[in-house]
Backbone as a ProteinNet text record, in pm:
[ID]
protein_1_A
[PRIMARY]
XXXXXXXXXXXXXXXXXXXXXXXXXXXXXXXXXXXXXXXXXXXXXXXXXXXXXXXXXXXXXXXXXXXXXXXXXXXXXXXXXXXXXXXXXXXXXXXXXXXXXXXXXXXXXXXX
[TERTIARY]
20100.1	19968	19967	19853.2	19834.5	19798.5	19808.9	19708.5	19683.8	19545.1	19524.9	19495.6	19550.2	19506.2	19477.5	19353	19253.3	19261.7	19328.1	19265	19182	19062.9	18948.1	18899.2	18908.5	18828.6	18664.8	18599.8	18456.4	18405	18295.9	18216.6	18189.9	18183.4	18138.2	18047.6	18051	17859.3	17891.2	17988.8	17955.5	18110.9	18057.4	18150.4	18274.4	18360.6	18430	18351.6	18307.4	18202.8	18124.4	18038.3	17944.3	17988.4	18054.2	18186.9	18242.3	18269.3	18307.1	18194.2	18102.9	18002.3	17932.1	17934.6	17875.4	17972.3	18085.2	18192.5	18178.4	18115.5	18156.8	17990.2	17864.6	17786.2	17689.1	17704.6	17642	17661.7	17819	17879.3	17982.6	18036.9	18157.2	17994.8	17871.6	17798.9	17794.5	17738.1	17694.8	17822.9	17941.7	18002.1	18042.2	18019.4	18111.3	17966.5	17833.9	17714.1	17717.6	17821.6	17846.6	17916.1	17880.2	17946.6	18088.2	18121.4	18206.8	18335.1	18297.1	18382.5	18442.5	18348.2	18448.6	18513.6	18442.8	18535.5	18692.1	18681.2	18821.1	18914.8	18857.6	18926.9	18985.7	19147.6	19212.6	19241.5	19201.8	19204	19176.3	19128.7	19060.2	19073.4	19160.6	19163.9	19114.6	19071.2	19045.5	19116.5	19176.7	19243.7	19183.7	19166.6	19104	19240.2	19223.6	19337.9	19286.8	19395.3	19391.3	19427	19422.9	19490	19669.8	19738.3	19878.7	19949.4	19917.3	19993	20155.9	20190	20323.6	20321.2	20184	20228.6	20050.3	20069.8	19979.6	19808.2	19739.7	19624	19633.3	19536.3	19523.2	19469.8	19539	19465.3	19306.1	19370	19201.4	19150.2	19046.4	18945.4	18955.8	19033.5	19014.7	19089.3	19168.3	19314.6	19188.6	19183.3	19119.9	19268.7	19272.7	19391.4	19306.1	19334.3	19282	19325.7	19365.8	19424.2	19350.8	19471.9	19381.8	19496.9	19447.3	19587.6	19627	19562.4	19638.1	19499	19620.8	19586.6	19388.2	19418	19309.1	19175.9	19199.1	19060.7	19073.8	19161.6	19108	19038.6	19049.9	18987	18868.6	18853	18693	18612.3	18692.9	18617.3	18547.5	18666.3	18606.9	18504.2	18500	18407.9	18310.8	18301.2	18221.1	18064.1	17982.6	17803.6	17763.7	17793.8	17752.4	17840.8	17958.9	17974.5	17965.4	17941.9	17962.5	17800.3	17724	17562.2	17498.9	17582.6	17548.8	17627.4	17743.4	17854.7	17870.6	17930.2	18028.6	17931.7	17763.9	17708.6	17745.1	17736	17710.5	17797.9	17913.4	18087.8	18052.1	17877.3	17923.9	17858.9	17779.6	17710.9	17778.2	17891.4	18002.1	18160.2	18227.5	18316.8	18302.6	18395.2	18450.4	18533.3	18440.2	18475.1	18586.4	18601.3	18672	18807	18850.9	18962.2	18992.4	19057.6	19116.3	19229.4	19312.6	19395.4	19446.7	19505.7	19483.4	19599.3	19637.6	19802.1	19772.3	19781	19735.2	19918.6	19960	20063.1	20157.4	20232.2	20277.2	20387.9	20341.5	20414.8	20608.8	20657.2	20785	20792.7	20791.5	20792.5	20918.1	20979.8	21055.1	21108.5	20999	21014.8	20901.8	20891	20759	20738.9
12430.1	12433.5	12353.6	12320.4	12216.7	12299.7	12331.5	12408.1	12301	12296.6	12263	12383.9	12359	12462.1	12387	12452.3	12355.6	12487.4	12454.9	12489.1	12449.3	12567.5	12538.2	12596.2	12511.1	12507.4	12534.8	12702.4	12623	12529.9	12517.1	12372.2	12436.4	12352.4	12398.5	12457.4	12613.1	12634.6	12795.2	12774.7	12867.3	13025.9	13148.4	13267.5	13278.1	13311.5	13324.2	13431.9	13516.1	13602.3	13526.4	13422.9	13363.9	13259.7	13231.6	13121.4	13202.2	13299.8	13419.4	13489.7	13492.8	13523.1	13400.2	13323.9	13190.5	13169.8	13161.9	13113.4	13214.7	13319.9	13433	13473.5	13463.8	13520.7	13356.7	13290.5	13166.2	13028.3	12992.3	12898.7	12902.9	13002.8	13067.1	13109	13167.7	13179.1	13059	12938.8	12826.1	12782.3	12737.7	12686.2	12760.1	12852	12952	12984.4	12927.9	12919.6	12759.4	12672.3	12539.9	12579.3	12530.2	12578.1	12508.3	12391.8	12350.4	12434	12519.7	12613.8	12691.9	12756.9	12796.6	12724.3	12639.9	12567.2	12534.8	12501.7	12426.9	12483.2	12588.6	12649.6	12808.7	12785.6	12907.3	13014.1	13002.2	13118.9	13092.5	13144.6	13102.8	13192.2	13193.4	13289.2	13222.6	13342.7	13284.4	13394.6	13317.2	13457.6	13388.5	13517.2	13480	13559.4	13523.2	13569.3	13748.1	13778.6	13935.1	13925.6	14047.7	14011.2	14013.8	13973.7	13952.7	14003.2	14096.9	14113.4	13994.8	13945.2	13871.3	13732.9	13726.6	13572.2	13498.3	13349.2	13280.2	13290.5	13216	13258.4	13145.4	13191.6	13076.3	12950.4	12839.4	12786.7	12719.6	12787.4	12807	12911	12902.8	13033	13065.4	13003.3	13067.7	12945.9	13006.6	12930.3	12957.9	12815.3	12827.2	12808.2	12865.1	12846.3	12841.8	12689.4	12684.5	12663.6	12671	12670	12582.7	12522.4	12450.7	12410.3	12409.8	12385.4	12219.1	12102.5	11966.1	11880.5	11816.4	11701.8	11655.1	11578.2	11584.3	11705.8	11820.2	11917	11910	11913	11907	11820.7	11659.9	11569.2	11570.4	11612.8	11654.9	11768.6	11844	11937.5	11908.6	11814.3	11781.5	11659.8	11625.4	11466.9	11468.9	11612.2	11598.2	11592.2	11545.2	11523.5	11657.2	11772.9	11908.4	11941.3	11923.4	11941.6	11824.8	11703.6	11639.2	11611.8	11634	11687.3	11811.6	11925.1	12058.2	12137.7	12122.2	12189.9	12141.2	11987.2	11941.8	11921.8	11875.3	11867.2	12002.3	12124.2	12186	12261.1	12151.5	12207.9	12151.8	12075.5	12051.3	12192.2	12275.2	12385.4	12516.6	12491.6	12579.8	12523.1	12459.7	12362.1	12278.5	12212	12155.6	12053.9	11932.1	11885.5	11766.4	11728.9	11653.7	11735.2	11859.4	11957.1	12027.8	11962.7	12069.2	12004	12106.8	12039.2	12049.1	12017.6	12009.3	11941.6	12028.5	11988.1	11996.4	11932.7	11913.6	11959.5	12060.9	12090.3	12176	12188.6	12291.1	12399.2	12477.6	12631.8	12637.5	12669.6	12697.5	12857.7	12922.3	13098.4	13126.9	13173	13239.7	13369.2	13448.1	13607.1	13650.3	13688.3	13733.5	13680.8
18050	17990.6	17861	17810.3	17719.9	17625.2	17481.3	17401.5	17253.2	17209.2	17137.5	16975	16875.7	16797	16654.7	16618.8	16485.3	16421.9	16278	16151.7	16072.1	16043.4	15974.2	15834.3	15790.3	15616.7	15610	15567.7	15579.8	15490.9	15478.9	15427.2	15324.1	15177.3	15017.7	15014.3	14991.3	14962.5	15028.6	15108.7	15218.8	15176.7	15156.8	15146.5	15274.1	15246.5	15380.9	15470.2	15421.8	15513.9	15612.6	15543.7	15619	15659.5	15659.9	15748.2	15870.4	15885.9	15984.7	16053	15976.7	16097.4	16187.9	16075.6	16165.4	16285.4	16280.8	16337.4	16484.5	16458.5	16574.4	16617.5	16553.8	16596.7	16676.3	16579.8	16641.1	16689.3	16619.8	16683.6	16820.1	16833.5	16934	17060.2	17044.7	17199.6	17238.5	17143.6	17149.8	17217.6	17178.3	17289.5	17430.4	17403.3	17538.5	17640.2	17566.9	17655.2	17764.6	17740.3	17777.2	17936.8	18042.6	18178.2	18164.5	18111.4	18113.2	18016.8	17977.7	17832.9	17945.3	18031.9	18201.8	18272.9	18278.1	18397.1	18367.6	18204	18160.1	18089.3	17969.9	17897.2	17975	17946.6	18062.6	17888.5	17805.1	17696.6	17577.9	17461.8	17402.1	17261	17155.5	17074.9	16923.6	16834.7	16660.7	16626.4	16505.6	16431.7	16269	16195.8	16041.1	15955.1	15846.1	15773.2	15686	15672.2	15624.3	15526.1	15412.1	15295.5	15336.5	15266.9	15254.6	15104.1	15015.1	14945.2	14922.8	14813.3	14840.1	14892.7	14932.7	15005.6	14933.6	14954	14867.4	14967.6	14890	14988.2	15080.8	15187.2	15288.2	15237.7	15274.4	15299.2	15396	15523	15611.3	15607.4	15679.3	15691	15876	15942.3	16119.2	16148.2	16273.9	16349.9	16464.4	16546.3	16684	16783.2	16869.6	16967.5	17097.5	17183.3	17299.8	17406	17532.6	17641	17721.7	17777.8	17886.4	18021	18161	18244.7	18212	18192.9	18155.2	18056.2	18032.8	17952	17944.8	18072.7	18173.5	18130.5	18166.1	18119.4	18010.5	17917.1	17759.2	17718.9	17767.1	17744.8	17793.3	17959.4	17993.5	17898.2	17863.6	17777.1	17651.8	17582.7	17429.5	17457.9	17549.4	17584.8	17643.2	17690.5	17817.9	17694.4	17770.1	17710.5	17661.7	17740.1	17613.6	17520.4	17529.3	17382.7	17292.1	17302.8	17247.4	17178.5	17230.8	17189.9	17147.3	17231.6	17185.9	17071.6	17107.7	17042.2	16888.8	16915.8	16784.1	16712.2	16670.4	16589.4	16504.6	16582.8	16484.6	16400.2	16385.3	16310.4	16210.6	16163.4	15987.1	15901.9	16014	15993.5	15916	15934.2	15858.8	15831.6	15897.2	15859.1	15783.2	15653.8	15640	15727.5	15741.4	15874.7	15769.5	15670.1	15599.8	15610	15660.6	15597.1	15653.7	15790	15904.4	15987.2	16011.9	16089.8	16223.8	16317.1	16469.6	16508.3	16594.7	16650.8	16832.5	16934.5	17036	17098.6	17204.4	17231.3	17351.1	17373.6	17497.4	17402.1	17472.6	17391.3	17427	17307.5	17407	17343.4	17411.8	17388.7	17358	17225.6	17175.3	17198.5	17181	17178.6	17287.6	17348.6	17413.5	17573.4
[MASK]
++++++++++++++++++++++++++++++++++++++++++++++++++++++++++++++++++++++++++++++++++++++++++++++++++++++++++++++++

């Protein structure tokens, strides 16, 4: 499996609160309302940061982790005409689209 995973910064202006709800109440239906978000993506996780006592603050505000079975559907996915009209416009809506980072990859499982 292929997984892509983006760290995200929100955009100046915006609380991490309302960076987290945006992220979950109106941007996350909006893509997962896309038929193609079924067809291609085999899992689909966000994780936001907690406090950490001991350790520095985050630098992001939400780890996207995405699954996909090859190369191939990831590329139909991120290209395809709805997201590329419906979806990605609206990552300047709460992202920091200047300030994220994205590692495209295959897992090698350690523990688990």
């Amino acid at each position: 499996m292929i997984k892509m995973v983006i760290a995200l910064k929100r955009r100046e202006g915006m609380t991490h609160d309302e960076f987290t709800h945006y992220q979950r109440n109106i941007h996350r239906p909006l893509l997962m309302s896309i038929p193609e978000a079924e067809q291609y993506i085999r899992r689909f996780v966000v994780s936001y940061p907690v406090p950490a006592p001991n350790y520095p603050e985050p630098d992001y505000d939400s780890v996207v982790e995405a699954w996909f079975d090859t190369m191939d559907d990831l590329n139909a996915f991120y290209f395809c005409e709805n997201f590329l009209k419906n979806v990605d416009p609206d990552h300047e809506n709460f992202i920091d689209v200047n300030a994220f980072g994205r590692i495209i990859s295959e897992e090698e499982v350690v523990i688990g």
